[in-house]
Backbone as ProteinMPNN parsed JSONL, in Angstrom:
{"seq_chain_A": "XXXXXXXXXXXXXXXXXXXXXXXXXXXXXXXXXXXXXXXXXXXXXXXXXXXXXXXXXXXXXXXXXXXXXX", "coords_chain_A": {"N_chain_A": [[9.638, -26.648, 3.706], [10.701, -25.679, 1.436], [8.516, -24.415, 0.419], [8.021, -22.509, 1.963], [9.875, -20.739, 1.806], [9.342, -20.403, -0.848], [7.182, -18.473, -0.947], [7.683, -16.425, 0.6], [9.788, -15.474, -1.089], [7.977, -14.834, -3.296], [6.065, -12.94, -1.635], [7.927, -10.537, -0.992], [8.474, -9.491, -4.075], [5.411, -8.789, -4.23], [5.684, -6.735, -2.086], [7.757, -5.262, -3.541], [5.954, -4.429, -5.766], [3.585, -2.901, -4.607], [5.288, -0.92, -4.523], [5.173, 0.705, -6.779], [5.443, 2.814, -9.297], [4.125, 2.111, -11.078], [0.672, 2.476, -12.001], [-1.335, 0.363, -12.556], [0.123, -2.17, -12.377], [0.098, -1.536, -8.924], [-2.351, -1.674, -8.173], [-2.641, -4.401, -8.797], [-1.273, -5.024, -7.12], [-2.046, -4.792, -4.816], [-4.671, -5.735, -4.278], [-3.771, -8.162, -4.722], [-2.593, -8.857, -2.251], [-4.483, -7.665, -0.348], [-5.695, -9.898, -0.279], [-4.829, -12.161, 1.348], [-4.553, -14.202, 3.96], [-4.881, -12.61, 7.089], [-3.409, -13.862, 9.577], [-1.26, -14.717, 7.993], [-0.147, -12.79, 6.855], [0.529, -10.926, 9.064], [3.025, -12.711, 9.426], [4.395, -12.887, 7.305], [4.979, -9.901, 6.814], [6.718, -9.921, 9.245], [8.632, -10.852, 9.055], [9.709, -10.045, 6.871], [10.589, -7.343, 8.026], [12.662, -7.972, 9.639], [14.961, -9.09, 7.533], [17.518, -8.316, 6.466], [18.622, -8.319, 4.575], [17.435, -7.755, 2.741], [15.408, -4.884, 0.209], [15.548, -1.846, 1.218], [13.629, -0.028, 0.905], [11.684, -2.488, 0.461], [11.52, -3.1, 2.861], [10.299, -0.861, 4.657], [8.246, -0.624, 3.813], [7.438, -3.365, 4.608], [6.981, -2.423, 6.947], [4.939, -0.532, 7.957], [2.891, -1.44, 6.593], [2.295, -3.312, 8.338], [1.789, -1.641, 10.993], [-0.776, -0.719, 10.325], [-1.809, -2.834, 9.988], [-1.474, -3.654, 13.045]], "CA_chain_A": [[10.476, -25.506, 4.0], [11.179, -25.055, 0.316], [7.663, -23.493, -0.024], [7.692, -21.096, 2.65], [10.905, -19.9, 1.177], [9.504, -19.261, -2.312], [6.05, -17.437, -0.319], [8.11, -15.219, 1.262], [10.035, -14.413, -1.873], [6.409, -14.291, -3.938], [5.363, -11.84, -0.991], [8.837, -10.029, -1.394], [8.139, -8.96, -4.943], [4.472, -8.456, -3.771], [6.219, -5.449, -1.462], [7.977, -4.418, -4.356], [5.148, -3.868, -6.57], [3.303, -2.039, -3.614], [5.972, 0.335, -4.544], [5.283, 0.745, -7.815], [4.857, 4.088, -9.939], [2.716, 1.674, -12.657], [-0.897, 2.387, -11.483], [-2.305, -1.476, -12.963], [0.718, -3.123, -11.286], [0.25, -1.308, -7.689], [-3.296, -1.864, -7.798], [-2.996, -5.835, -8.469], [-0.883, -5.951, -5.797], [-3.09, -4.276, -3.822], [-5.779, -6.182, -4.526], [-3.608, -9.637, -3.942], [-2.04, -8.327, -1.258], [-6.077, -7.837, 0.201], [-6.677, -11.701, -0.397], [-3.593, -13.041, 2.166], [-4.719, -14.263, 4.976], [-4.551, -11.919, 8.069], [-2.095, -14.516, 9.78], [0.354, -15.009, 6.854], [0.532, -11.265, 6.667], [2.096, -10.486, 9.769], [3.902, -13.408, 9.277], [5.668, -12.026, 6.052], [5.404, -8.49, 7.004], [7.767, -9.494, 10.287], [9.772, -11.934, 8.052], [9.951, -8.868, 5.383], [10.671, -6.646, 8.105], [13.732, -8.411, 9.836], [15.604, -9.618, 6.64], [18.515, -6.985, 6.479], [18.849, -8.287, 3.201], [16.256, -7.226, 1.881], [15.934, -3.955, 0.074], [14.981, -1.101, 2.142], [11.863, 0.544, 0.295], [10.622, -2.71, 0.609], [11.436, -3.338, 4.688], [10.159, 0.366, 5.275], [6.214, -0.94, 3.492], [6.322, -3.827, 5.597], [6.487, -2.255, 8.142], [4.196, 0.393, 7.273], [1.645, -2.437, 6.418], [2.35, -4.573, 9.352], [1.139, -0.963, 11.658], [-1.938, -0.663, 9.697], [-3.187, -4.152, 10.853], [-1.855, -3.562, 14.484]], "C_chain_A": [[10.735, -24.675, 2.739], [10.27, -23.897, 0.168], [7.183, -22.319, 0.364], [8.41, -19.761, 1.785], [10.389, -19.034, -0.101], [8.152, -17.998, -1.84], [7.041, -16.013, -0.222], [8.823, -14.76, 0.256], [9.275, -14.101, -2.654], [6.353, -12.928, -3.121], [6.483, -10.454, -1.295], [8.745, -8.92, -2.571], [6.796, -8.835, -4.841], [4.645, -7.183, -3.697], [6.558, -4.614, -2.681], [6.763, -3.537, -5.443], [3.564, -2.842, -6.398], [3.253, -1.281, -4.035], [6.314, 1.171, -5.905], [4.595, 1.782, -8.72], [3.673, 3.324, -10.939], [1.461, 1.448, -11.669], [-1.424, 0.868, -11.71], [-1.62, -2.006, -11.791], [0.311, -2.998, -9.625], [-1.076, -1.731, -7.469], [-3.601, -3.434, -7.52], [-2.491, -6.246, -7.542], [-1.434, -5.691, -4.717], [-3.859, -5.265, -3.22], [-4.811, -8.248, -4.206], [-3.179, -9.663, -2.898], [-3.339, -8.776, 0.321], [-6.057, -9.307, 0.809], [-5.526, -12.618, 0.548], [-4.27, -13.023, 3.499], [-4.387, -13.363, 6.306], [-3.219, -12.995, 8.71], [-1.178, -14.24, 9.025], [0.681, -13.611, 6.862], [1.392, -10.672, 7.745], [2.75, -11.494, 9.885], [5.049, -12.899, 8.462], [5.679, -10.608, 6.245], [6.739, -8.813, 7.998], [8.969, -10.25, 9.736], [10.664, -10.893, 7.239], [10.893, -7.76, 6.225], [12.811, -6.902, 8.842], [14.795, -9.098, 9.015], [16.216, -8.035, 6.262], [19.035, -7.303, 5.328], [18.333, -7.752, 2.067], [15.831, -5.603, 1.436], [14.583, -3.089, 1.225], [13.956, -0.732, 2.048], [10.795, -0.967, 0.715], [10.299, -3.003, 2.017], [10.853, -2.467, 5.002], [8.355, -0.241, 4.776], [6.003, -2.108, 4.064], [6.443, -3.272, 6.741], [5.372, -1.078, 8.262], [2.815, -0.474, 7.186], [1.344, -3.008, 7.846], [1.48, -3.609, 10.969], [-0.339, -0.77, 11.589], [-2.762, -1.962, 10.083], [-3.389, -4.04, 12.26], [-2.931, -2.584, 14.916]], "O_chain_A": [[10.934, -23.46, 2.728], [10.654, -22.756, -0.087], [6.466, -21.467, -0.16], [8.047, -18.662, 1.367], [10.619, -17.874, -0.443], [8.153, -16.857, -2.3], [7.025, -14.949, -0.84], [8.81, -13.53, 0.256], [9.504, -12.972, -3.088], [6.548, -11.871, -3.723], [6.004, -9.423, -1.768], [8.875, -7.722, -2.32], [6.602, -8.621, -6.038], [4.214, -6.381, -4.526], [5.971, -3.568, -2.96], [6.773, -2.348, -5.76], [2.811, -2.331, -7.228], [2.251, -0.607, -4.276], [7.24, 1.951, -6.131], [3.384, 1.72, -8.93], [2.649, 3.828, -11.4], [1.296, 0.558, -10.835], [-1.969, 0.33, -10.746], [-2.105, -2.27, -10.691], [0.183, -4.036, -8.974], [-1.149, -2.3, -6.38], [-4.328, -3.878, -6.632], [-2.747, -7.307, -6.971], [-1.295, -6.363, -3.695], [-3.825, -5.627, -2.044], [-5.302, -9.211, -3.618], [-3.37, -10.747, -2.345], [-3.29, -9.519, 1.301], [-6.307, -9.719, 1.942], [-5.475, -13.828, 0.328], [-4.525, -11.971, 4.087], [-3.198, -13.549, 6.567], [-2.092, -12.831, 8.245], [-0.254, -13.504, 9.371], [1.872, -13.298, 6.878], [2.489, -10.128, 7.619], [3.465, -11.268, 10.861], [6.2, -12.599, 8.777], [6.633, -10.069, 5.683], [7.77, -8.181, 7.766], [10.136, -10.106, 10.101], [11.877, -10.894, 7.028], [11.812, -7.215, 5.612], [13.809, -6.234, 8.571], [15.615, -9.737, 9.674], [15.631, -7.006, 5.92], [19.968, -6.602, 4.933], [18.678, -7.44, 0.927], [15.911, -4.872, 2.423], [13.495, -3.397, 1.711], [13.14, -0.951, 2.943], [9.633, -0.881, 1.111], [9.145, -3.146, 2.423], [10.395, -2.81, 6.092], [7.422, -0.161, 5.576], [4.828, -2.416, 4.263], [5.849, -3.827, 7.665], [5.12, -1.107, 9.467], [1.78, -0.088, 7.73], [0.216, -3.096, 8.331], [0.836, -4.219, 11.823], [-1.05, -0.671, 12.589], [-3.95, -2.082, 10.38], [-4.458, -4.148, 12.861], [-3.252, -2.501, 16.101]]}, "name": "protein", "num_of_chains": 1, "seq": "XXXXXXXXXXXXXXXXXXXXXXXXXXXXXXXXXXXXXXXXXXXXXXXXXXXXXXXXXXXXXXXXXXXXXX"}
C-alpha cells in the first residue's frame, strides 16, 4: 500500500513538471511520462484527478491527459 502511495506521489510531481516553463524538465517528463504503462496511467490520471487536495494546475493536466488516451 505504502508503494502505491509513494507512485502516485512520484506521478504527482510527474504532473507538476508537465507544467513546467523549464524546456529539459518538461521534456523528461514527457518522455517518462511516455514510458508508464497505459493501465497505470489512467489509474493515476483518475487518482490525480479526484484528489481535491491536490493542486489544481496539476488536477486540470490530468485530466487533460487522461482525454487524450480516451
Amino acid at each position: 500500500m505504502a508503494a502505491a502511495a509513494a507512485e502516485q506521489q512520484q506521478f504527482y510531481l510527474l504532473l507538476g513538471n508537465l507544467l513546467s516553463p523549464d524546456n529539459v524538465v518538461r521534456k523528461q517528463a514527457e518522455e517518462t511520462y511516455e514510458n508508464i504503462p497505459g493501465q497505470s496511467k489512467i489509474t493515476f490520471l483518475l487518482q490525480a484527478i479526484r484528489n481535491t487536495t491536490a493542486a489544481e494546475e496539476a488536477r486540470q493536466m490530468a485530466a487533460v491527459l487522461l482525454r487524450r488516451l480516451l
